[in-house]
N, C-alpha and C positions, 0 to 999 in steps of 0.2 A: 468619601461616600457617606451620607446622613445614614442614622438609623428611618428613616422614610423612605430611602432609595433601597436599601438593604431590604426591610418588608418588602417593599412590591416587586424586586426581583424571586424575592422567596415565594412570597401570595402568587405568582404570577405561574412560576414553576410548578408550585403543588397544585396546581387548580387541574394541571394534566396529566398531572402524573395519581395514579391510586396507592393510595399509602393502607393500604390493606395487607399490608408484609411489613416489619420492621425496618427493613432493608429493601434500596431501589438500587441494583446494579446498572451501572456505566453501558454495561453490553453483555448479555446472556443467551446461549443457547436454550431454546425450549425442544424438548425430542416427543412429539408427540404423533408422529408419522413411522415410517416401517424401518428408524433405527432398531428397537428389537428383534424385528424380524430378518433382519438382513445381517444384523450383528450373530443371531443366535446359528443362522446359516449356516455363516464362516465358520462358526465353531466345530460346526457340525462337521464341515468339508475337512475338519486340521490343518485347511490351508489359512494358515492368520499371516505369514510371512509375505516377504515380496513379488511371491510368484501367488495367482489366484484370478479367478473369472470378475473378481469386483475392481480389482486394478482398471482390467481390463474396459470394465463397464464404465468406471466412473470418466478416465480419462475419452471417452465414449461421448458421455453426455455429456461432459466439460466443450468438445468441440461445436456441439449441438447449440450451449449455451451462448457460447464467445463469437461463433463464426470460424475459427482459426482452424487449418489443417492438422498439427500437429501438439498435441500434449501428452506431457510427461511427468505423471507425478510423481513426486519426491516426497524427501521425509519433511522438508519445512520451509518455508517461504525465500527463507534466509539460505539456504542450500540452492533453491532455485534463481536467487539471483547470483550467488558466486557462478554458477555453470552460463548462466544466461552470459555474461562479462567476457566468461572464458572464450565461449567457442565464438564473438564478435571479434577476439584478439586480443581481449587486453591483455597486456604484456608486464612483467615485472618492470617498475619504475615508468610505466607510466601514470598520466594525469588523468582522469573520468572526473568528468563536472557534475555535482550533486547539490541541489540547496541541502543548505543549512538546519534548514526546518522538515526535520524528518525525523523518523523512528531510527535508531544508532543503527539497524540490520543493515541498512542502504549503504552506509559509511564503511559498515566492517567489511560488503562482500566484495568491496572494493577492494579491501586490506586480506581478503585473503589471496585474491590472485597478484598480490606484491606490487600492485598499483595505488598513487596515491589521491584520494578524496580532495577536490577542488572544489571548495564549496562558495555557492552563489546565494542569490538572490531569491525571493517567489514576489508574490503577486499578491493585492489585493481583489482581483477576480476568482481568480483561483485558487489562491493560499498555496498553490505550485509554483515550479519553477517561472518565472515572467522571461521570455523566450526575446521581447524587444530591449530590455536591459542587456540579456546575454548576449548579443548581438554586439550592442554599443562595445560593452566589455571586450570582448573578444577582438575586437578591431582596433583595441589599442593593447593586449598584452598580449598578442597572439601572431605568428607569421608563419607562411605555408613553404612548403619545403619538399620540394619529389612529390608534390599531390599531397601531403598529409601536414595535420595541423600542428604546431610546435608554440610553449609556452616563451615569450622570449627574455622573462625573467629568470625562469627555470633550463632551460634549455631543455625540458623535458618535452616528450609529445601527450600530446590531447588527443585523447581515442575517441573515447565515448561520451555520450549524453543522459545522464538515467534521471530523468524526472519521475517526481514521484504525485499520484493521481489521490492524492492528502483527504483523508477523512470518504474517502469513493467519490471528491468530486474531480473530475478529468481537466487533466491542461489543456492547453489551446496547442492541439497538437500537429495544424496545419502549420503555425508560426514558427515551431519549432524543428520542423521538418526542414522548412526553409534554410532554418541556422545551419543544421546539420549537415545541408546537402553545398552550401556556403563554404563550410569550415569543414565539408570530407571526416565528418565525424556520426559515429555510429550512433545507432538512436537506440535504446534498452527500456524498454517501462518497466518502470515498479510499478505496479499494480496488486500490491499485494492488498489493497483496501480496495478494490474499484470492482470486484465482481459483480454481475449486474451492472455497470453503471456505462454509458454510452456516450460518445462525442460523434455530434453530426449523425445520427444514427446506428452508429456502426460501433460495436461494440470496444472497449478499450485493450488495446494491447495488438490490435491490428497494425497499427503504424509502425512501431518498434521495428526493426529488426524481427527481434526476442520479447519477450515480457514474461513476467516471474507473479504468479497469483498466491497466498496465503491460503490457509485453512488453521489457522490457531483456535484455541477452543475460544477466543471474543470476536472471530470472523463472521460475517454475515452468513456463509456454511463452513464448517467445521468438521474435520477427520478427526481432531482432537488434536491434534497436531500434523500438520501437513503443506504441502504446496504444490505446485505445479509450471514448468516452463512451457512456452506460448510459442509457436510462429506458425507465418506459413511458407518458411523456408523450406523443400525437402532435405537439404543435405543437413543443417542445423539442426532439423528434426530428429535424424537420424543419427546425430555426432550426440546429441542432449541423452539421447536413450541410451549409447552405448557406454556414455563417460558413466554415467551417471548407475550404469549397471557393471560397475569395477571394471570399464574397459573389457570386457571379460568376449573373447571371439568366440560364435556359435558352434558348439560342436556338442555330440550328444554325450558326451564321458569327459574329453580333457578338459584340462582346466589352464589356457593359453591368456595372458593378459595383454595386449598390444600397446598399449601403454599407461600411466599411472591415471587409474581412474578413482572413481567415489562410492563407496557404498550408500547411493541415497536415495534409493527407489521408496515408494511409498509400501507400506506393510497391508497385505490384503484388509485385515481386521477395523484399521483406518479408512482404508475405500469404501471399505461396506457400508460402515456409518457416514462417509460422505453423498455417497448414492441416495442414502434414503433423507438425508437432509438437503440435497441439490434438489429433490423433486421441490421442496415449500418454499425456495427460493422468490418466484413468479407473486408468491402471496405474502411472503416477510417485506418484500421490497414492497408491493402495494403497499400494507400496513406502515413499514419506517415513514412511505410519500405522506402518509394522514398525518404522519406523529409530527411531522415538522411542519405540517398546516395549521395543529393543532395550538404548537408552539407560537407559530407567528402570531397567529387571532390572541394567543394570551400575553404574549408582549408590547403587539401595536397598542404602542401610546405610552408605553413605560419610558420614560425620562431616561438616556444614557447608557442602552439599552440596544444590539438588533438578533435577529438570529440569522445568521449567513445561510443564505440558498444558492442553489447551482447556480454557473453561467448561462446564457441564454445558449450557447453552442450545447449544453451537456445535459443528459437525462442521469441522474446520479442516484446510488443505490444507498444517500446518507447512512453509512456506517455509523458515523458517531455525529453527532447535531454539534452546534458549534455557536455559542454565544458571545459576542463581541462589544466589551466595555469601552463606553470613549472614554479619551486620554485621560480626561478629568476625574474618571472613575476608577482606573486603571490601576493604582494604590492601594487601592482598598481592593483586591481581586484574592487576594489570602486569607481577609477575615470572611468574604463572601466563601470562599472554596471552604474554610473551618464552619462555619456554621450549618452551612447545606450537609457537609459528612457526618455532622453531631447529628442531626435530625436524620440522618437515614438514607440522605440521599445523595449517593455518589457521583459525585464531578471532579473532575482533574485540568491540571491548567495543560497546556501546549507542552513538549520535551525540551528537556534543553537542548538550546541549539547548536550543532555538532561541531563549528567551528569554537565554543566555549568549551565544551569539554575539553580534560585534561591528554587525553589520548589522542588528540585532534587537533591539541591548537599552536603546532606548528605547521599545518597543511595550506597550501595558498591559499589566498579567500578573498572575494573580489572587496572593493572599495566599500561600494553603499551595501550594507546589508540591513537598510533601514525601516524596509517592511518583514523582513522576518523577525526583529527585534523588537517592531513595536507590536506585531502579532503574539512576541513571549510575552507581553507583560499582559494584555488585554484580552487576548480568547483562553473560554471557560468549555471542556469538552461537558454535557451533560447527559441523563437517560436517554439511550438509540436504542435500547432490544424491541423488537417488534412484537411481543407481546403485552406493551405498554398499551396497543391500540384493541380494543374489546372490538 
């Protein structure tokens, strides 16, 4: 990359972003709605623990937001997806099919329930899983057995499917469907970025089975730490709430556990703050939609250069924006990433990808992974918080 390419991505970025602060965070909460007031409540009530009316409320207005019959929050994204796995069956020693290009939670909740991370391919529509690769794949290392799918290098089975809806923009979740219903395999959304964000109308995490949503404090809403499992299964609903409340059988005094369950309810004090940051949701989302209109009008014509937008199927809640260097430029995507964090402005590249890491890279991993790898070297995450938009 010239120092001329280098200016005009930098000219091109500052021109929308306001550098009226020393520092541009990647992605920030702003609390300027009735977190105090709903925070100081809980206080008030001494209920800040598991048990409290904002648990109640938030997983309330979570169904409100999503469509979904059933949620349950928990203590954090990553806890909602190990339960989300469990109660579909996965099983110690089996396989769940995960790209590659994801945040390591997806891979670990894998590894908590003694199942092993098979990781694939995504897409350059989606930067998720690509569901017509998986397919191909699957029809040549895969054979069915009693109705259920079996790896036939591994001789292990293939449970699940947990794509991940990358950056809040959603996979092509009818194609995927199809695989699934193909290969008798469970369908699981990660959706822990895609709040707000919708395929085909309908919001994301409907298709799954299950689906497991986030609230980390760089969530587009945030408990400060939190998350939530999704369906609209009633018996899953039911099994999510009670694992997830230490197994623990209702009774007004004993203390009977049915079997080994999880302490990972969410803590009232976390609800209450998510309550009062779910209401500005409707209006963070408008603003992120401007920010990356913003972005485009200040990129169109920059040499080498785009900033990826949803698919035409997805109305997406852009969590974090997403800049993509051609090949040619691709090189140089380190001194670009040092020089934008000296000046104040924070960008990070794509994670490494989970079949590279060291904890991971014995796990099966399809042939081509050649759009997740050319996505590491080439996408720049840059400023998402929606108070970027005045």
């Amino acid at each position: 990359m010239t120092n001329k390419n280098i200016t005009n991505i930098i000219t091109s970025l500052e021109s929308v972003l306001s550098k009226g602060n020393d520092f541009i965070a990647l992605h920030e909460p702003i609390f300027n709605g009735n977190e105090w007031k709903y925070t100081k409540d809980c206080l008030d009530s001494t209920y800040v623990s598991s048990v409290g009316a904002y648990v109640d409320r938030f997983e309330s207005d979570l169904k409100k937001v999503t469509g979904l019959k059933h949620v349950v929050a928990v203590v954090n994204g990553t806890a909602a997806l190990h339960i989300c796995l469990k109660i579909v069956g996965v099983e110690k020693g089996d396989e769940v099919l995960v790209p590659t290009l994801t945040f390591v939670a997806t891979a670990n909740a894998v590894t908590y329930n003694g199942a092993i991370p098979h990781f694939v391919d995504s897409s350059y529509l989606t930067l998720g899983m690509d569901p017509e690769k998986l397919d191909n794949y699957l029809k040549d290392i895969s054979e069915m057995r009693g109705g259920e799918c079996f790896n036939k290098k591994t001789g292990r089975r293939i449970k699940a499917v947990l794509p991940v809806h990358t950056f809040g923009h959603s996979v092509d979740l009818d194609s995927l469907l199809i695989v699934c219903e193909r290969y008798k395999l469970e369908l699981v959304e990660d959706a822990a970025e895609s709040l707000g964000s919708f395929y085909k109308g309908k919001h994301t995490g409907n298709w799954g089975k299950v689906a497991a949503v986030s609230f980390n404090g760089n969530k587009i809403v945030t408990t400060g730490g939190g998350g939530a499992i999704l369906t609209n299964d009633d018996r899953l609903g039911d099994y999510a709430r009670h694992l997830t409340t230490t197994a623990k059988v209702k009774h007004p005094w004993l203390f009977v556990h049915d079997e080994i369950g999880f302490n990972y309810r969410m803590p009232n004090i976390n609800a209450a703050l998510g309550c009062a940051h779910l209401e500005a949701l409707p209006r963070a989302i408008e603003k992120k939609r401007q920010l990356v209109n913003l972005y485009q009008i200040a990129f169109q014509g920059i040499k080498g250069v785009k900033v990826f937008t949803e698919p035409t199927f997805a109305k997406s809640n852009y969590w974090l924006n997403v800049l993509l260097l051609d090949d040619d430029l691709s090189q140089e995507r380190d001194s670009l990433l040092d020089l934008l964090n000296a000046r104040g402005i924070m960008v990070r590249p794509l994670w490494t990808l989970m079949h590279e890491l060291q904890i991971y890279n014995d796990c099966p991993t399809m042939d081509d992974l050649s759009v997740a790898q050319n996505l590491s070297r080439c996408l720049i995450n840059i400023p998402s918080s929606p108070h970027l938009v005045v």
